[in-house]
C-alpha positions in Angstrom: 32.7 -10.3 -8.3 29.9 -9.3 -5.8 26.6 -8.1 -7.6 26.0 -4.6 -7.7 23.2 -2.6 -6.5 21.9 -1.9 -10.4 22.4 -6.1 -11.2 20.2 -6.4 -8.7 17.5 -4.6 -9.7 17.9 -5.8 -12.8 17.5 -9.3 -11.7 14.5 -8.4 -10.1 12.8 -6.8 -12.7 13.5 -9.9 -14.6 11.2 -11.6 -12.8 7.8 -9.4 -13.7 6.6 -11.0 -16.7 6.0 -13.8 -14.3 3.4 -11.3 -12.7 1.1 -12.8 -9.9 1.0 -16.3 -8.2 -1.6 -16.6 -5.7 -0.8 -19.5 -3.2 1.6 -20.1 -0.8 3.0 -23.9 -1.4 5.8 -22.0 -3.3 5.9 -19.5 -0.9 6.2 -21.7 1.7 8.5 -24.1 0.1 11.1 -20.7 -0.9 10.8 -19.3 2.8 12.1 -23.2 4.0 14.9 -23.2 1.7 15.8 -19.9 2.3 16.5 -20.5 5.8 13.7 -18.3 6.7 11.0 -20.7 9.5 12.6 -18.9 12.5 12.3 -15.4 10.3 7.9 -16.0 9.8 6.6 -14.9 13.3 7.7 -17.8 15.9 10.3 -17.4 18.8 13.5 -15.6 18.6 12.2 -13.6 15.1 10.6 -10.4 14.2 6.9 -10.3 15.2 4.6 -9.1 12.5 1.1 -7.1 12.1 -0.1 -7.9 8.8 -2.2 -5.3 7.2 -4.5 -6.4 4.3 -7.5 -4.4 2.9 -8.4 -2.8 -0.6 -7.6 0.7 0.5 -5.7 2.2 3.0 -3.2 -0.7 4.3 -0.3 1.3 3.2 -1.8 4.0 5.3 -2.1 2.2 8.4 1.1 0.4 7.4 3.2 3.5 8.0 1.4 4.5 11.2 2.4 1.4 12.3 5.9 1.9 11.4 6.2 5.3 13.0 4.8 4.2 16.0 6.6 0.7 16.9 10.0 3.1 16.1 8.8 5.9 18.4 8.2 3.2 21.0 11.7 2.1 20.6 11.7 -1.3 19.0 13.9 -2.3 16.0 11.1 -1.9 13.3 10.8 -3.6 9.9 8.1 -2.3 7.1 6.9 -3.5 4.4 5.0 -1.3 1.3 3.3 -2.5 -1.9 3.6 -1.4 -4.2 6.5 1.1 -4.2 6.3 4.7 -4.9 9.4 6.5 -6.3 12.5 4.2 -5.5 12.4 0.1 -5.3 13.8 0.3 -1.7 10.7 1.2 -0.3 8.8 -1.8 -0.5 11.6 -3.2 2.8 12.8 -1.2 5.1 14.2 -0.8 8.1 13.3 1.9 11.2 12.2 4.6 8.9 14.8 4.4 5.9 14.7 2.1 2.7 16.9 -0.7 2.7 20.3 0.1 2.0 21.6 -0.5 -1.9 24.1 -2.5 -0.7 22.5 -5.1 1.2 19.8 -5.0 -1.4 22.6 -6.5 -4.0 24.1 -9.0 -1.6 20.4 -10.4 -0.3 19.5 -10.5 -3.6 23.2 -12.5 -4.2 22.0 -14.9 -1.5 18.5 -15.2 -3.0 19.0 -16.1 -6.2 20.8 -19.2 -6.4 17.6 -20.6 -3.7 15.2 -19.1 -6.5 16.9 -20.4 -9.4 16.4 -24.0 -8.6 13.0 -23.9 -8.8 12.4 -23.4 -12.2 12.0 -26.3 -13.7 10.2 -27.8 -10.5 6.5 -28.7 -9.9 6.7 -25.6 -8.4 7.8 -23.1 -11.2 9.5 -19.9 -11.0 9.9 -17.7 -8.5 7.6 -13.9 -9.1 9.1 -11.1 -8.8 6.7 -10.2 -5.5 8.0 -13.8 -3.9 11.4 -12.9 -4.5 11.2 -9.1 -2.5 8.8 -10.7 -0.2 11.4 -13.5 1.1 14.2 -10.6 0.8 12.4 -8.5 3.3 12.4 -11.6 5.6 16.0 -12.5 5.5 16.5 -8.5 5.8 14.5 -7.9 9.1 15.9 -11.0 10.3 19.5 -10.2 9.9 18.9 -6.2 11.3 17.2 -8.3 14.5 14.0 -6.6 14.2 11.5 -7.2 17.0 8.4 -5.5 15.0 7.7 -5.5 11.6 4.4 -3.3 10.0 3.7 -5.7 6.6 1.6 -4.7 4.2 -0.5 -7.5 2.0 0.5 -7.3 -1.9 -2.9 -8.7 -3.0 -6.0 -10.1 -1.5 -4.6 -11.8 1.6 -5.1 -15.8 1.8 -3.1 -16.6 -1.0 -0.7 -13.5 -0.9 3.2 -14.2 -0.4 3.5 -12.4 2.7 0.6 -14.5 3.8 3.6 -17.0 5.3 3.8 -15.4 8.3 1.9 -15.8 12.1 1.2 -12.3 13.2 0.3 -11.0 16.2 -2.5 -8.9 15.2 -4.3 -8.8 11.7 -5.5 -5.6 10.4 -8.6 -5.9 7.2 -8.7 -1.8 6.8 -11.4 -1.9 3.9 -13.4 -3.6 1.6 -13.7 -2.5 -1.9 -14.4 -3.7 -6.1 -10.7 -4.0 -7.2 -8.6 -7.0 -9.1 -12.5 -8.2 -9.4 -10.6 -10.3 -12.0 -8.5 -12.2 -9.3 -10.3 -11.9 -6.5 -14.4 -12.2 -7.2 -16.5 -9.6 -8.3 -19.0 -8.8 -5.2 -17.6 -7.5 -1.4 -18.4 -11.0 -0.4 -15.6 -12.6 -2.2 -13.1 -10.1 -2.2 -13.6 -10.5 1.6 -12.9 -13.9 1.6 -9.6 -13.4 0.3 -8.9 -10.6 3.1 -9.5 -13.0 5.8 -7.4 -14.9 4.8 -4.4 -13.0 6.6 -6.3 -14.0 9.7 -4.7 -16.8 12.0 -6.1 -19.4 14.5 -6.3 -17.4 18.1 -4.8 -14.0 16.6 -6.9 -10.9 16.9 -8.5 -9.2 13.6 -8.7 -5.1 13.7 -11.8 -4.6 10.7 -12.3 -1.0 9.6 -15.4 0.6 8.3 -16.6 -1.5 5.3 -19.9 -2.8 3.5 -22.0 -5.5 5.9 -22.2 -8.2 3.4 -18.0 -8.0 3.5 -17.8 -7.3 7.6 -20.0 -10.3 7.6 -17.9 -12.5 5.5 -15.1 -11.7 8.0 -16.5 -12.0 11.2 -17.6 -15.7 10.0 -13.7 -16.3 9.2 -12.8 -15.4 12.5 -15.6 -16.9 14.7 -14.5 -20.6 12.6 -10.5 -19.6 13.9 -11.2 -18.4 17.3 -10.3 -14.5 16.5 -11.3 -11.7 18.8 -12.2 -9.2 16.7 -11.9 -5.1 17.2 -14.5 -3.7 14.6 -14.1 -0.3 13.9 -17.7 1.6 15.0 -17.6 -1.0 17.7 -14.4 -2.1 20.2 -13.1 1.0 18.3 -14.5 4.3 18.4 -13.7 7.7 16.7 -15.1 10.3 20.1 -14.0 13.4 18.7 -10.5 14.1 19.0 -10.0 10.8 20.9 -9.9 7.0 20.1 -11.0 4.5 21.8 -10.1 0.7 22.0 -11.1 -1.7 24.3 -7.6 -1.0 26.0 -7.6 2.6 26.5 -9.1 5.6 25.3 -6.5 8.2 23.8 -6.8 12.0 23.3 -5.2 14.8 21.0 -3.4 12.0 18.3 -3.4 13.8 15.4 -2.6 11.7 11.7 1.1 13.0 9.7 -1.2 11.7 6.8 -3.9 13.9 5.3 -7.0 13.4 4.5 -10.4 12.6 6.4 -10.2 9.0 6.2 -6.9 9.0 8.3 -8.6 9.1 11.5 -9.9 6.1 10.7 -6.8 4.5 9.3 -5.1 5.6 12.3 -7.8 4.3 14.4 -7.5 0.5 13.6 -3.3 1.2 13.5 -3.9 2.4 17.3 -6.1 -0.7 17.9 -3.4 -2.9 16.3 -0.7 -1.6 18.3 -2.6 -2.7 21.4 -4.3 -5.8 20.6 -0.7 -7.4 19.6 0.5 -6.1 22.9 3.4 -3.6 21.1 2.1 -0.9 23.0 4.5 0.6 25.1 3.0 4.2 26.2 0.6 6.9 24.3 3.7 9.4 24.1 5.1 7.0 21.6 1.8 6.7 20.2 1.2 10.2 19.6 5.1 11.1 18.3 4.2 7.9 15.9 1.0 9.3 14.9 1.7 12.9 13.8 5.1 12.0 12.2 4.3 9.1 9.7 4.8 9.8 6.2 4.0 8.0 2.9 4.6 8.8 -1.0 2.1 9.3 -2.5 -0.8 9.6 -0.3 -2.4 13.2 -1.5 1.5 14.2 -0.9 2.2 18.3 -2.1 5.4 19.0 -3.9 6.5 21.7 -6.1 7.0 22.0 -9.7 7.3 25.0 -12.3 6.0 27.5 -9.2 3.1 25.3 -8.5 2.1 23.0 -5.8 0.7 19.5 -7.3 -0.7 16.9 -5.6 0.0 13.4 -5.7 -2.0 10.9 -4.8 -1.8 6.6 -5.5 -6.1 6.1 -5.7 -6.7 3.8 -8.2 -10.3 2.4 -7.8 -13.5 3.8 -7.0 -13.8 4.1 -3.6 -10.5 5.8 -3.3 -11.2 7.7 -6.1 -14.2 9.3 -3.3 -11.9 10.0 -0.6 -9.5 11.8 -2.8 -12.8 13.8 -3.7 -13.6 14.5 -0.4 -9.9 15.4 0.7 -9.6 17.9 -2.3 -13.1 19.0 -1.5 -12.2 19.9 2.2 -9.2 21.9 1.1 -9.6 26.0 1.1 -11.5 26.9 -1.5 -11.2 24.0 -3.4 -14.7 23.5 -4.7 -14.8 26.8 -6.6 -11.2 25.5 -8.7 -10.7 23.0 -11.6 -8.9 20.0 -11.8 -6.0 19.2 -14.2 -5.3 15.7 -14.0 -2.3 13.8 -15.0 -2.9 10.2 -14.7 -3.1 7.1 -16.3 -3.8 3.4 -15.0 -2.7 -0.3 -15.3 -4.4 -3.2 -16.3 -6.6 -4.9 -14.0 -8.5 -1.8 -12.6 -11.8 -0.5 -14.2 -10.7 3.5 -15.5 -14.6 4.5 -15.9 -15.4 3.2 -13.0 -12.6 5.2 -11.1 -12.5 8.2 -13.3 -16.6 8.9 -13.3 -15.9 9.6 -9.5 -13.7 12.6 -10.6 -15.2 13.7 -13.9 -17.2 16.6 -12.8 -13.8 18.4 -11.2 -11.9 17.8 -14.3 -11.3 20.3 -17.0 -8.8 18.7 -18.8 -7.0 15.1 -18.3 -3.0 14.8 -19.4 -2.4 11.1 -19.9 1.2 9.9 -19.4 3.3 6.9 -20.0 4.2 4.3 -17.8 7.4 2.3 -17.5 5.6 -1.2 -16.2 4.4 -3.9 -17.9 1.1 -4.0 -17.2 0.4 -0.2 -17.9 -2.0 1.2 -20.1 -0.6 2.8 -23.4 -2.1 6.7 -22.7 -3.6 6.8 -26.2 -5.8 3.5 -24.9 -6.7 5.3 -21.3 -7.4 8.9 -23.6 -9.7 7.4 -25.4 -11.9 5.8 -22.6 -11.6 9.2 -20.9 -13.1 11.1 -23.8 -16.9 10.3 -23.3 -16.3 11.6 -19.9 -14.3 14.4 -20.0 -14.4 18.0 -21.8 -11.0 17.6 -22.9 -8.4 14.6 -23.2 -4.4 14.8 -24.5 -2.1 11.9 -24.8 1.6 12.5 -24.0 4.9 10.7 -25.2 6.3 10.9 -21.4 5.6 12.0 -17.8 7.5 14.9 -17.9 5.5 16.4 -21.1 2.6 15.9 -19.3 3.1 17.6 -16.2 4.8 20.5 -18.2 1.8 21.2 -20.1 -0.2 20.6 -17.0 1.4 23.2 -15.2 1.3 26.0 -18.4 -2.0 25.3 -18.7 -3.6 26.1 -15.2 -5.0 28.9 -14.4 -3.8 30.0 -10.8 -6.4 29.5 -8.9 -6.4 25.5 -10.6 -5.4 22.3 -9.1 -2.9 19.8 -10.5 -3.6 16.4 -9.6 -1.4 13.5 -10.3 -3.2 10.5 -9.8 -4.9 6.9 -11.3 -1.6 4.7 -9.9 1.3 4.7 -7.5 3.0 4.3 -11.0 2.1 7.2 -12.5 2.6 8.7 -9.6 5.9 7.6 -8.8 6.5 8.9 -13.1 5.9 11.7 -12.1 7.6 12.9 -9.3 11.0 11.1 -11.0 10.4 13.3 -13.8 10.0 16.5 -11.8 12.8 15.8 -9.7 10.8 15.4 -6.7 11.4 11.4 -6.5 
């Protein structure tokens, strides 16, 4: 019998305790096997821009989506880490890969990933396995475009198999300083990685040491570079690349920082030569959506707000989004959050700690998630007031009685949590 949709999930999620493999000689060695060289950026297959950066690449991930499908092309994405619902990490136009070809991809896979377990290569990750899915996916739908977001870092990152025809490095922060060094230096190292011999680099605001570090990367491969401040310009209501200067684009996302993240997507689009007219550009622009990025629903009568930040420096533009709401600084914070392994909560959490009256923190259902009564006690130094809860839903609930009307409930510390979260409110 075929497998179903829920056996292959299941399959799938048997492959996290494997957690991260940085390199790409497995990668490379899956993708062959699979049938995928034609699939990885050459003739006659999809043609990629890869986005890599420590914040904001899912951001400019789904302006780029919106925009190559409001310019007409067949359009592949892909998003790391998912929100709400598996499917979202490949997708196809502006819709999550359909259940069905999910469990007979994943049919396909599996036999190809199977073999090499007891090879000198090891087992196949569970990031590997939805990375070569989305391949063989966007291959099959004949998609000219696809917007792929980096999982981690970006030289030895899965998707890092692939010969795009732009590179995008949208920021430069201290996160997986475990993984990936612990200065701006290192960790941008590992960014440029996702940039390719001859193919233009988009860079976005960051610290010099990092845009540095970067600009040396693509001098050694011969890549133009668009650095935001520079080739590209934020005039106002317009943006400026060293193709065109565009008016009156205005970002579906919200938040400040958008106009940047838009900026380099803009610059993206044009440098890979996808640019088909600004009409498209602009449709592209207003309409893009993503979970989870300081995303309003309802729950209980109340408006909450989710948002994915997980490390300090998007821990500072979530400050400054709520900050530039109306008549937000005069209102308290109830914050439902927890975190996963691998990020530093004080650091993240000190950002916020002055907004906070009370923190609510929730379980999460992934194996590298913090138990709450862990992340509750290293909030308690910081904050006035600190409950552990026995699931999402408890926590929100309280969250919710316990606002005044004039507070602000704020999901945030993980797209996990987040993605908790909404499920349990029925907003998922």
């Amino acid at each position: 019998m075929p497998v179903t949709y829920q056996e292959a999930l299941a399959y799938i999620a048997s492959l996290q305790p494997r957690g991260w493999r940085l390199g790409l000689d497995r990668m490379q060695e899956f993708a062959l096997r699979a049938g995928l060289d034609e699939a990885l950026g050459g003739k006659g297959g999809p043609q990629f821009i890869h986005v890599a950066g420590t914040n904001g690449k899912g951001s400019v991930t789904a302006f780029l989506q919106s925009m190559l499908v409001e310019s007409g092309y067949r359009t592949g994405a892909f998003f790391s880490p998912y929100v709400v619902d598996p499917r979202e990490r490949v997708q196809f136009g502006r819709s999550m890969i359909e259940p069905a070809d999910l469990a007979e991809l994943t049919e396909e896979l599996r036999p190809v990933a199977e073999a090499f377990t007891d090879t000198e290569y090891g087992g196949i990750t569970e990031f590997e396995f939805k990375t070569a899915l989305g391949f063989l996916y966007w291959k099959r739908k004949g998609c000219a475009w696809v917007a792929l977001e980096v999982g981690l870092g970006g030289r030895l990152d899965a998707t890092n198999v692939v010969t795009p025809r732009a590179s995008v490095i949208v920021s430069i922060g201290l996160d997986h300083t475990h993984i990936l060094g612990d200065t701006h230096a290192k960790i941008a190292f590992e960014k440029a990685g996702v940039i390719k011999s001859g193919v233009p680099v988009i860079v976005g605001q960051m610290p010099e040491e990092a845009r540095e570090v970067i600009e040396s990367v693509a001098r050694e491969r011969e890549a133009r570079v668009w650095l935001f401040g520079r080739e590209v310009q934020l005039e106002g209501d317009a943006i400026v690349t060293p193709a065109h200067l565009r008016r009156n684009l205005t970002p579906g996302l919200v938040g400040p920082i958008q106009r940047h993240n838009l900026a380099l997507a803009i610059a993206a689009m044009d440098a890979s030569g996808a640019t088909r007219d600004d009409a498209a550009l602009e449709r592209g622009a207003a309409s893009a959506r993503a979970p989870g990025r300081f995303q309003r629903a309802s729950f209980m009568g109340r408006t909450v707000i989710f948002d994915g930040a997980h490390n300090p420096d998007a821990a500072r533009n979530l400050r400054e989004t709520l900050a530039r709401g109306p008549g937000v600084r005069d209102r308290r914070v109830r914050l439902v959050t927890n975190m996963l392994t691998g990020h530093d909560p004080l650091a993240f959490y000190r950002e916020l700690a002055d907004l906070v009256v009370k923190a609510y923190v929730v379980p999460v259902d992934f194996f590298r998630a913090l138990p709450p009564d862990q992340t509750a006690e290293a909030l308690r130094p910081l904050l006035p007031q600190v409950d552990a809860f026995e699931t999402p839903l408890d926590g929100i609930v309280a969250a919710c009685r316990e606002a005044a009307d004039d507070d602000v409930v704020l999901v945030t510390g993980s797209n996990y949590v987040v993605g908790a979260v909404l499920r349990a409110t029925g907003n998922g």
